[in-house]
N, C-alpha and C positions, 0 to 999 in steps of 0.2 A: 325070471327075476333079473334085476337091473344090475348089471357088471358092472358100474361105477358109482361106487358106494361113496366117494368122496371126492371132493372138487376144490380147488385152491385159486383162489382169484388174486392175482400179483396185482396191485394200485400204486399209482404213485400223484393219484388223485388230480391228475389231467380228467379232460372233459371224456375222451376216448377211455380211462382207465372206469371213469364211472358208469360210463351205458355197460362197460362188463363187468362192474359188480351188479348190474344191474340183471343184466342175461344170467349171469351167473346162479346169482340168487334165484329169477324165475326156475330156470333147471334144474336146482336144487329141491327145491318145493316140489317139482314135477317128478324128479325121481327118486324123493325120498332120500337124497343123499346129505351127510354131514359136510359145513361146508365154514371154511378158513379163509379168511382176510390176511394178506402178508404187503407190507411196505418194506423195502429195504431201502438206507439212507447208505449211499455210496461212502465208506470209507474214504478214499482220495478229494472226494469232492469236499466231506469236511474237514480237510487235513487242507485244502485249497485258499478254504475260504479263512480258516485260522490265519494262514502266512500273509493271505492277499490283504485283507483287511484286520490282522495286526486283535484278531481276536481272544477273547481268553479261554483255558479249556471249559471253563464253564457254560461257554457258550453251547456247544455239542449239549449238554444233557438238557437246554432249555428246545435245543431245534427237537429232539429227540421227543423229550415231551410233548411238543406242538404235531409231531408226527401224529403220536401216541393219540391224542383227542381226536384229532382230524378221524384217524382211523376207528378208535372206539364209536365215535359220533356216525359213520358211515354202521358198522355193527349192528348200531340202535336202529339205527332206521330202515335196513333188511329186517332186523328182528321183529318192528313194529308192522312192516311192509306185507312181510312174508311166515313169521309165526316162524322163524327159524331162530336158533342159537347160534352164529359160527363166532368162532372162535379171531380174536385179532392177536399179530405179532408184529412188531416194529424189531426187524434186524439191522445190525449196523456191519459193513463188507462189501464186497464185489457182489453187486447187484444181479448179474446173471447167475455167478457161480451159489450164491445165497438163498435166487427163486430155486435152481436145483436140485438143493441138497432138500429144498421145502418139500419138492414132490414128489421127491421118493415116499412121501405119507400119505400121494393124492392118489387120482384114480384119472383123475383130469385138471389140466392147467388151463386155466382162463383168465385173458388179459385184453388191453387196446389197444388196435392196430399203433398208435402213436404214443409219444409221451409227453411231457409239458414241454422238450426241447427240439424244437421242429430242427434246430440248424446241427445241433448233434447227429440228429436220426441223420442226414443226409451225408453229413461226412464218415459218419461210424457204422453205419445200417441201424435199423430200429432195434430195441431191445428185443419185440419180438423173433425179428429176423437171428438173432442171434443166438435166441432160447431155441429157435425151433431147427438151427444147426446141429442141437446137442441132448435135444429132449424126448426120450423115449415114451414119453407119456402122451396120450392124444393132447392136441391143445388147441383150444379154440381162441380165435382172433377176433375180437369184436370192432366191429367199425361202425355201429349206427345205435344209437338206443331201440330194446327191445318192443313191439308194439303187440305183445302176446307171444305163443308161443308159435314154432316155426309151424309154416304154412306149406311152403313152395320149398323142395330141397333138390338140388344136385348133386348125382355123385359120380364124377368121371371116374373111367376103369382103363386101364391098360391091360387088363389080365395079368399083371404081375400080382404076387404074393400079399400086397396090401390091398387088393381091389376085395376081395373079401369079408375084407376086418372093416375098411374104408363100407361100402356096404351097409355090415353089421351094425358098426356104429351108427350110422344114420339113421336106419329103422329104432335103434332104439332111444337116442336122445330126439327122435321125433316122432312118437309111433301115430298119430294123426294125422301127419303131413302128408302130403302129392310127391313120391319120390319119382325122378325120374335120371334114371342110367345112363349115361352117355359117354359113347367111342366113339374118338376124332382117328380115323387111317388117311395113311397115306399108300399109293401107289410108287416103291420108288424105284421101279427099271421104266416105271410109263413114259419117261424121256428116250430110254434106248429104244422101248418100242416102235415111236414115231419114227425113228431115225432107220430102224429095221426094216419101216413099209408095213409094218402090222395097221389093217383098215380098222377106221372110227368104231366099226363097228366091234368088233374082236376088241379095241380098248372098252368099249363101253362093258364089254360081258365081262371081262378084265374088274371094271370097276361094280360090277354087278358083284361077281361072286366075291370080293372080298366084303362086301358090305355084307352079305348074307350069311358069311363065314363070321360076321365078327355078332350078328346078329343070336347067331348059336350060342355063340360063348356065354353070351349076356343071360340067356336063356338057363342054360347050364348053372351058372353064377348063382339067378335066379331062383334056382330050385332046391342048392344048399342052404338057400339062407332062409328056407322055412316059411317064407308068405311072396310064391311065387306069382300070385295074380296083384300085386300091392302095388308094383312098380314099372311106371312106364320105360320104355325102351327108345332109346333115340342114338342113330351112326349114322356119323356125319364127313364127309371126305374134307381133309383140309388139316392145315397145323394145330395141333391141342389147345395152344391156350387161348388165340382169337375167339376158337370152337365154342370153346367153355365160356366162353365172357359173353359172345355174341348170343348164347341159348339162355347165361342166365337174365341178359335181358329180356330175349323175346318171352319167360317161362315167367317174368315177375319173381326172380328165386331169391329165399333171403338166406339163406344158408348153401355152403356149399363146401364138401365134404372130400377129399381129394387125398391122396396117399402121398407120405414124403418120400420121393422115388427118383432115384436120378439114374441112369444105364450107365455110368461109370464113378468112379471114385470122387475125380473130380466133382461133377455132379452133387452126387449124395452129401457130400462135405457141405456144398453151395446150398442144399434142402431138396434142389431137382430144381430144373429151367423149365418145366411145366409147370410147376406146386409154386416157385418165385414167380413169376408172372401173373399165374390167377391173383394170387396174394396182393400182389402189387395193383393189377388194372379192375381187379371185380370193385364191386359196391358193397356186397351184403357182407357179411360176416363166413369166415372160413374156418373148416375144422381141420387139422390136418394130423393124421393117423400113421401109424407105422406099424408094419408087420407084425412087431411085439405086444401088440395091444390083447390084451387080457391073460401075458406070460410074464412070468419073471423078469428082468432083463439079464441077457447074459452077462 
């Protein structure tokens, strides 16, 4: 039975917010989940636009309105699309803090990689980037319209604690798809080795058994998650996210599936300098998971 009974799609009716109402909706129909449209209209911005252009407060409940249809009118056309009811809400506030408080009702947040302000996003970071600072809930990124349901997925694994969930999640929002695992190692005394006099050879077995060590884990992984012949296995020596980018081209991967993970505070704050990079250089659409998935939050 499918752990995410329910899915929230934040729009703000950019061409990127619409392929994820799009995605959205398909995976709703596919897993039977109940599924919610939300636009928030930034507070500041129309407290902005009052001052700048000398507007009256009436103005606010006319934008509000034109929200409101935009949004109903996208509704109709899942509902007519996909044989779904969700639900639409036009909020007015802090557009991060607003999609938040929405999800604590979802199961999963789905939005586009961008928004209608390309010059915003680059001074302030994307709205996604900033949801996915703070959002305990899985949340998928959409960057490309959906062309069916996913085919090719990846899921890189660290063996930390979300490599599981990360995992889990993917067999289930694609239980069709070609999954395929993947750890990027690195070697990192193989500098002092050289410098030791340790021969090519000794480094080479060096790089041998950690790949076959990490080959295990995978295996192991594998075998909790209940369909251990489902999933191809790929370690690869080199820095993670190149790794990741470089496989999800050679693999045609349209999803990719990755744990919010950083190995310091620092880090985890920023989302994880592995999880920002895919995010930023892949092509397909990203899921990006946390430990807490399918608990309470603390």
């Amino acid at each position: 039975m499918s752990t995410i009974g329910s899915l929230l799609i934040a729009t703000d009716f950019s061409e990127d917010s619409r392929a994820a109402a799009s995605r959205g909706a398909q995976l709703a129909a596919e897993l039977g989940a109940r599924l919610a449209l939300l636009h928030v209209m930034s507070g500041p911005y129309l407290g902005a636009l009052r001052e700048s252009f000398g507007l009256a407060a009436e103005a606010d409940a006319k934008l509000i309105d034109d929200a409101r249809r935009q949004l109903s009118a996208m509704a109709n056309e899942i509902a007519g699309v996909r044989g779904l009811a969700p639900t639409a809400q036009v909020r007015v506030g802090h557009v991060v803090n607003e999609i938040l408080s929405a999800c604590a009702q979802a199961d999963m947040l789905v939005l586009g990689a961008h928004g209608v302000n390309p010059l915003r996003d680059l001074i302030l970071g994307t709205t996604a980037e900033r949801l996915l600072k703070r959002n305990r809930r899985p949340t998928l990124v959409v960057k490309r319209p959906p062309q069916g349901p996913y085919r090719r997925v990846l899921v890189p694994v660290d063996f930390s604690a979300h490599s599981p969930v990360a995992l889990r999640c993917a067999m289930e929002i694609a239980p069709e798809a070609e999954v395929t695992v993947i750890h990027a190692f690195e070697n990192p005394y193989e500098g002092k080795l050289w410098v030791a006099g340790v021969s090519d050879e000794q480094i080479r077995d060096y790089r041998q058994l950690a790949q076959q060590q990490a080959l295990g884990r995978i295996d192991e992984l594998l075998l909790k998650s209940g369909d251990p012949y489902r999933c191809a296995r790929s370690v690869v020596r080199g820095d993670a996210a190149p790794v990741i980018v470089a496989k999800e081209a050679e693999l045609g991967v349209d999803l990719i599936v990755i744990g919010k993970h950083g190995q310091t505070l620092t880090e985890e704050l920023l989302i994880g300098s592995v999880t920002r990079h895919v995010l930023s250089d892949s092509k397909c659409d990203v899921l990006v998971v946390r430990e807490q998935h399918g608990a309470e939050p603390a």
